[in-house]
N, C-alpha and C positions, 0 to 999 in steps of 0.2 A: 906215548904222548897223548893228552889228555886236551883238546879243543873247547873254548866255552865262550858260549854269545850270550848279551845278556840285554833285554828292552825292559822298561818302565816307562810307561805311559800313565800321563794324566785322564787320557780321553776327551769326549767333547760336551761332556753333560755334567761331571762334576766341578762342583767351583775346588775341592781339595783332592792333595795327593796322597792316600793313607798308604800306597803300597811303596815296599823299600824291596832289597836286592843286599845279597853279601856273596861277592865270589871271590874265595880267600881272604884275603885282607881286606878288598874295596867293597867299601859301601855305595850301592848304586840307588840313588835318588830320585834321577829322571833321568832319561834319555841311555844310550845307548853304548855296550861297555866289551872287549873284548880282550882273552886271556889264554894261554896256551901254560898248561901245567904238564912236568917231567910225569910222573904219576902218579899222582894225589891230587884233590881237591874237597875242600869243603864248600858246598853252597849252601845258599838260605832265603827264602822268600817267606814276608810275611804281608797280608792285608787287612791295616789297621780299619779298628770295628768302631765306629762312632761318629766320623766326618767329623763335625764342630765340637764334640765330647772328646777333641785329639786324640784321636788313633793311630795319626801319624809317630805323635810320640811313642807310644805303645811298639809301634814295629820299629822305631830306629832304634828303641833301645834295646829288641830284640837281635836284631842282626845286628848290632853295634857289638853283643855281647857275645856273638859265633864269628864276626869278624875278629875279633880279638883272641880268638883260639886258636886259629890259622898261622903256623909257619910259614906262607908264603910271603913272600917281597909284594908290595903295593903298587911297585913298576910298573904302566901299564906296558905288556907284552914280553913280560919276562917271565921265570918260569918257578913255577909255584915247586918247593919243597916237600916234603913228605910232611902234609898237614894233620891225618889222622891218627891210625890207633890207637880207634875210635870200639867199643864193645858196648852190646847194648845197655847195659847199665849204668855203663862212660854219659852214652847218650841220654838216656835217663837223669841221671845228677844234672848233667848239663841246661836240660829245659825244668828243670825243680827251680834252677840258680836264676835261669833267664826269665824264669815264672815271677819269683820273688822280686823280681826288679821290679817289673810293673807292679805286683802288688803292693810294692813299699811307697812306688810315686803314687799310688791311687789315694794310699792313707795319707800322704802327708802333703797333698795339693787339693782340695777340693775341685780345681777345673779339670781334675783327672778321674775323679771319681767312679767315670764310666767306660774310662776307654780299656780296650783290649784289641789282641791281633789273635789272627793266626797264626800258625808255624809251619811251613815245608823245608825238613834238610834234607838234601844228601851228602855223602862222604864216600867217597873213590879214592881205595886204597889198592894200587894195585890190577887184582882179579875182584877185588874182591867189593862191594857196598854194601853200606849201612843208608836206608832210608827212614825216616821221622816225619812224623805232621800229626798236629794238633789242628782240628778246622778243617775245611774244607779247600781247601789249596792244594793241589794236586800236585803227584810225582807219577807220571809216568816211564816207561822203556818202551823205545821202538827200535825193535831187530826185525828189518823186512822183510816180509812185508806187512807187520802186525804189531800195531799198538795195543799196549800192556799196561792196565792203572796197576801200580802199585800201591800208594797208599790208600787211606778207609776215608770216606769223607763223613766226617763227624757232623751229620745233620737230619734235622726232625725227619727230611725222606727216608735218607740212606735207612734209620731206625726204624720206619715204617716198613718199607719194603725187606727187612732184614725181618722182620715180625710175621711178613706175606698180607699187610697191608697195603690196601690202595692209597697212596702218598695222594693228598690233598694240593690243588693249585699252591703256588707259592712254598710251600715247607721247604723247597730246596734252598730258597734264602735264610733261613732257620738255621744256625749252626748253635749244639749241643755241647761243643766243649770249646774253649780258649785260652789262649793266653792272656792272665788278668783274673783268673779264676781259681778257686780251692779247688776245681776239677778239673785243672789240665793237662790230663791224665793223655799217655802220647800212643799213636800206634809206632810201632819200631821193626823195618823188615829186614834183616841181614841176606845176603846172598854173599856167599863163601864160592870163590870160585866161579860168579855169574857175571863177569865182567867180561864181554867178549868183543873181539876187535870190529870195530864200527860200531856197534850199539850206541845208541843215543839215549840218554836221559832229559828228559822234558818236565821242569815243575813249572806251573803257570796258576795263575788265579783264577779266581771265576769269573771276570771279567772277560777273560778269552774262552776258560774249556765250557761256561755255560753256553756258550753261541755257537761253539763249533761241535761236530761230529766227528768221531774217529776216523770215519772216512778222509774228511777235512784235513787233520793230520799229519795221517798217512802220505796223503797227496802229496803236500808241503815237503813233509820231511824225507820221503823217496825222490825230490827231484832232483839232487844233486848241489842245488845252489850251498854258497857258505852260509854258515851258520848265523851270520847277522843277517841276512839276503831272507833265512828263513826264518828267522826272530820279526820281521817286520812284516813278513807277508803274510805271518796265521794273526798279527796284532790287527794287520789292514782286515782279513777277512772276518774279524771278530766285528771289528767297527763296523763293515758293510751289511753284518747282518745282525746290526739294530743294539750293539752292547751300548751300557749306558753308564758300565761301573770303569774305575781304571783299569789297566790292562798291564798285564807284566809278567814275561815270560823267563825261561835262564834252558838252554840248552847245552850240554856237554857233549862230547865225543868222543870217544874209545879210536886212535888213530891207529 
């Protein structure tokens, strides 16, 4: 059995919500979402790039388009079907197709012209995940007592410090690839057989993992509470310490 909590927050500084959620079939918008999968699951977080340049659209049409791929029931608390078999090149076609979406509304709406998302998936088949992101929206594993980024975060730092450069104030707001773009070229991690019982998967925006530390985390996600109990309490501790973007997290469980 496969556990999943899921939060989207607007926050308290921005006037829009660019970030969406897809766990299975449900598209999450705001607020707060819970689902219990047989073994399988597809999720998807994206954080639309452009506030009034609609980013929101940007990301509902992305997760609108990996919600749509999912054999699970839209039930809330019913039990998601075998949604994957999913391979990397599966996944690959997959975000070319959900690329071309945005790019097609970009060309043929001028009020769209600018906007783009990011992309975090995962797919839990089994033992087994496929992880994906375009951008910097993060997929982590924590098997305790240690948090694990999985995905690359596509941004002017991350390529600095990849170079053995000193990353400059601000470049971590800088993200180098998107969805919405002739380059949104995906990183893609398979783990065959790394699915182990309790292990948590955490993909969240930068709205939360920029304010929080691993430490922070960890804390969180070793204490035992449910999965929505700890979806709100790393979104509370992002907000307490000074986030300004929206906040949206999605947690899984290996039961």
């Amino acid at each position: 059995m496969i556990s999943i909590a899921c939060r989207v927050e607007p926050g308290v500084r921005r006037p829009h919500n660019d970030d969406r959620a897809a766990v299975n079939r449900r598209v999450v918008a705001e607020g707060a979402y819970e689902e219990t999968a047989e073994s399988a699951c597809l999720l998807v977080l994206c954080d639309g790039v452009g506030g009034e340049a609609y980013g929101h659209v940007a990301a509902e049409a992305v997760v609108g388009y990996f919600a749509r791929l999912s054999g699970a029931p839209s039930a809330e608390g019913s039990t998601a079907g075998r949604t994957t078999g999913l391979s990397a090149g599966v996944v690959e076609s997959h975000i070319a197709a959900a690329n071309d979406l945005v790019l097609d509304a970009r060309r043929s709406d001028r009020r769209y012209a600018r906007m783009a998302t990011t992309l975090a998936g995962l797919a839990i088949d089994g033992d087994d995940f496929i992880a994906f992101n375009v951008g910097d929206t993060r997929i982590y594993r924590f098997r305790p007592p240690y948090l694990y980024q999985i995905s690359t975060d596509h941004s002017m730092r991350q390529e600095q410090v990849a170079m053995g450069a000193t990353p400059l104030p601000g470049q971590e707001d800088i993200i180098t690839r998107y969805m919405g773009s002739e380059q949104a070229e995906p990183c893609v991690v398979e783990g065959q057989g790394l699915v182990f019982r309790r292990d948590m998967f955490v993909l969240c925006t930068d709205g939360v993992w920029h304010m929080l530390s691993d430490e922070d985390f960890e804390s969180v996600l070793a204490s035992g509470r449910p999965l929505a109990d700890m979806c709100a309490a790393l979104v509370d501790l992002a907000l307490e310490k000074g986030s300004t973007d929206n906040l949206s997290i999605i947690i899984a469980r290996r039961d």
